[in-house]
C-alpha positions in Angstrom: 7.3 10.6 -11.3 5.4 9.0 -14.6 3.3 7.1 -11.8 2.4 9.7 -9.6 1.2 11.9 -12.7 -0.8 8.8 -13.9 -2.6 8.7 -10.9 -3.1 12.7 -11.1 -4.7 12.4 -14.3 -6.6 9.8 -13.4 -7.9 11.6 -9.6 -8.8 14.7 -12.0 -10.8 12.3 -14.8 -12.6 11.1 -11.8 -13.3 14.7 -10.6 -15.1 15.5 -14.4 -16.7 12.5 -14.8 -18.4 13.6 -11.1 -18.7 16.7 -12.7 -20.6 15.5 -15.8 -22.9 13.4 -14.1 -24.4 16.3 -11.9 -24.9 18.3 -15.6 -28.6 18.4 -15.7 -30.8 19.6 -18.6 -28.7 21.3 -21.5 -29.1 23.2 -24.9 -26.5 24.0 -27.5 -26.7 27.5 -29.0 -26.8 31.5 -28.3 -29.5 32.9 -27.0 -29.5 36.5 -27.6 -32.1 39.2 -27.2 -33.3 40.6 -30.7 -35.7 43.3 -32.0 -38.0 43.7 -34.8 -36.7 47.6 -35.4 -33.2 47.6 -34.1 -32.9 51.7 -34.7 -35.6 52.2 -32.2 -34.6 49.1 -30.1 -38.1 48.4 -29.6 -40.6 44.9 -30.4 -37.9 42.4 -28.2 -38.2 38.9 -28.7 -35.7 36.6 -27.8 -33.9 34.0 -30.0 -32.2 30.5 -29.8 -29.6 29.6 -32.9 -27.8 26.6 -32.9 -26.5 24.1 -35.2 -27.1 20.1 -34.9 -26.2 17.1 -37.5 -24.7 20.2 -39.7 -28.1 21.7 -39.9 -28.4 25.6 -38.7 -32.0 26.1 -36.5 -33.6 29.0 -35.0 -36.0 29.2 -32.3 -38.0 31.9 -31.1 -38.3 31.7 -27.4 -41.1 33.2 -25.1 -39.9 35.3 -22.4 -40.9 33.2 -19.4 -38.8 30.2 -20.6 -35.9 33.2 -21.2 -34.2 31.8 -17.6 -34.5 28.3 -17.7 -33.3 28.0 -21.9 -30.3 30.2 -20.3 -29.6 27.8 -17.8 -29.5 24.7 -20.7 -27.5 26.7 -23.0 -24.7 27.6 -19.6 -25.0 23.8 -18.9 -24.4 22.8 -22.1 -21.2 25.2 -22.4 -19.8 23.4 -19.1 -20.6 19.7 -20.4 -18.4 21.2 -23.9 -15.5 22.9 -22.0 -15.5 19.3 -19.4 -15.6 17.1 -22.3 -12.7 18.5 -23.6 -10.9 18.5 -21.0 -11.8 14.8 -20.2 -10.1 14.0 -23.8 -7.0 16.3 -23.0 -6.2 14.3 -20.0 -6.9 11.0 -21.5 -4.5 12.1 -24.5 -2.3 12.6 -21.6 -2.5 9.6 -19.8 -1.9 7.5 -23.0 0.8 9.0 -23.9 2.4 8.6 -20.4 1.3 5.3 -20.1 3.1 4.0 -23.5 6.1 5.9 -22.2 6.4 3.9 -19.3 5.4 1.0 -21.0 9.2 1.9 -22.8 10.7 2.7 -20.2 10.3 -0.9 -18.2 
């Protein structure tokens, strides 16, 4: 059974690392619609906070990029949530692999 779920683990790293590699251009951050009198909702500008190498950045994005920097940041959020994932089942895999190490 430790075999067979080895070899699981291993078929679904294969599957992210696919995954990863068709991952194209990416941003980190949220980019969220703001306005320069909020009461009124009026003067819309759109903004891009992140934070990278512990520093917090803003930037001010034009609304014909609006699409495309939402694309990065979506990207991004998929290469995050199928990193992790990646390290979850490679935590996995060792620790199955020193148990059957044990066992034999």
């Amino acid at each position: 059974m430790t075999k067979k779920h080895l070899l699981q683990i291993q078929k679904r790293i294969t599957t992210i690392k696919v995954k990863l590699a068709a991952i194209n251009e990416m941003r980190p951050g949220s980019l969220t619609r703001q306005f320069k009198d909020p009461a009124n909702q009026s003067g819309a500008y759109y903004q891009l906070s992140y934070t990278r190498a512990m520093r917090s950045r803003t930037e001010y994005i034009a609304s014909d990029a609006v699409l495309e920097i939402g694309r990065q940041v979506a990207n991004y959020k998929r290469f995050k949530e199928l990193s992790d994932q990646w390290v979850d089942l490679c935590i996995e895999h060792s620790r199955l692999k020193i148990k059957l190490a044990r066992e034999t």
